[in-house]
C-alpha positions in Angstrom: 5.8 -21.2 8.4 6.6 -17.7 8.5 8.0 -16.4 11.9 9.0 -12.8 10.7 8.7 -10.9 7.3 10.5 -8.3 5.7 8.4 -6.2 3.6 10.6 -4.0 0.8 8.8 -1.2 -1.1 9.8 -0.9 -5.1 10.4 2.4 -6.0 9.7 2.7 -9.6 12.0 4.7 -12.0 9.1 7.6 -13.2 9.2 8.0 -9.3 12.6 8.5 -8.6 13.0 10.6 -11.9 10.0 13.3 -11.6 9.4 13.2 -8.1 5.6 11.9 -8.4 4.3 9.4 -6.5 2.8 6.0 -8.3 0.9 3.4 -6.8 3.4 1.8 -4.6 4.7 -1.9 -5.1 5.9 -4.1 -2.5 7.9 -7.2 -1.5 7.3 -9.4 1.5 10.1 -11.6 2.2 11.0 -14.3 4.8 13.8 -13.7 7.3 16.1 -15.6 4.6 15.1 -12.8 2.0 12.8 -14.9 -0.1 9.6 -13.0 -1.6 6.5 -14.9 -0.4 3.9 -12.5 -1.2 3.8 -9.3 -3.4 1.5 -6.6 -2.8 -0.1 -3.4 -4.5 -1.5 -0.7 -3.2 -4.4 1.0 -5.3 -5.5 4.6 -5.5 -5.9 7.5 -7.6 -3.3 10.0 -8.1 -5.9 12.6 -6.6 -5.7 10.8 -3.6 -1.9 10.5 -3.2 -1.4 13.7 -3.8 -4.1 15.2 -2.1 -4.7 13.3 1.0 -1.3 11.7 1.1 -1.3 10.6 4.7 -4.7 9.5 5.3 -5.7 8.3 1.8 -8.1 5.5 0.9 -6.8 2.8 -0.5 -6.6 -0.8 -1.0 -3.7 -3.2 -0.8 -4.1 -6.6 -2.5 -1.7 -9.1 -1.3 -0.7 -12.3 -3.5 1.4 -15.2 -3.7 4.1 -16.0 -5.9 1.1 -17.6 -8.0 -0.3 -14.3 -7.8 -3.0 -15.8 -6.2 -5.1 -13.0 -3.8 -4.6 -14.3 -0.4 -5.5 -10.7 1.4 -7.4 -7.7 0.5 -6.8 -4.6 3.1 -8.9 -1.8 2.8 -9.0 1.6 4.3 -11.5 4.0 3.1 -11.7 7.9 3.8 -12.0 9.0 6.8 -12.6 12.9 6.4 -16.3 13.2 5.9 -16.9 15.9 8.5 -16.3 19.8 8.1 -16.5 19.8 12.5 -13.6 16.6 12.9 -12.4 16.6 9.5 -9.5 13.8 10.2 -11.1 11.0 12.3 -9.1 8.2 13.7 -8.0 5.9 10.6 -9.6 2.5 10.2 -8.3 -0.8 7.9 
């Protein structure tokens, strides 16, 4: 049973060295600091550094089997030159 998590993002070492950003890695931990899932978030580099904020992208989440036990998705919402950043959706 799982009453509160802690998620930790990875930071990887390219990352911290050159400054650019990689698909981003993360830890989701009970309140006793024990991973229970792992997660990934997938994109292109196009989209990071173009559309940083409101990027697609889709985060698979996995048990320590690395089992998928959640798929998130949000996809682009900036296909108007009138409203060009609509409300984000997931």
């Amino acid at each position: 049973q799982l009453d509160q998590i802690i998620i930790h993002q990875q930071v990887e070492l390219l990352e911290a060295i050159l400054g650019t950003e990689t698909s981003s890695k993360y830890e989701i931990k009970n309140r006793l600091g024990q991973r229970v899932y792992f997660a990934v978030e997938e994109n292109g580099c196009f989209d990071r550094r173009l559309c940083s904020p409101i990027r697609p992208f889709t985060i698979r989440i996995a048990d320590n089997a690395g089992r998928e036990v959640i798929r998130v998705i949000r996809p682009l919402r900036c296909n108007s030159c009138c409203f060009p950043c609509f409300l984000q959706e997931v």
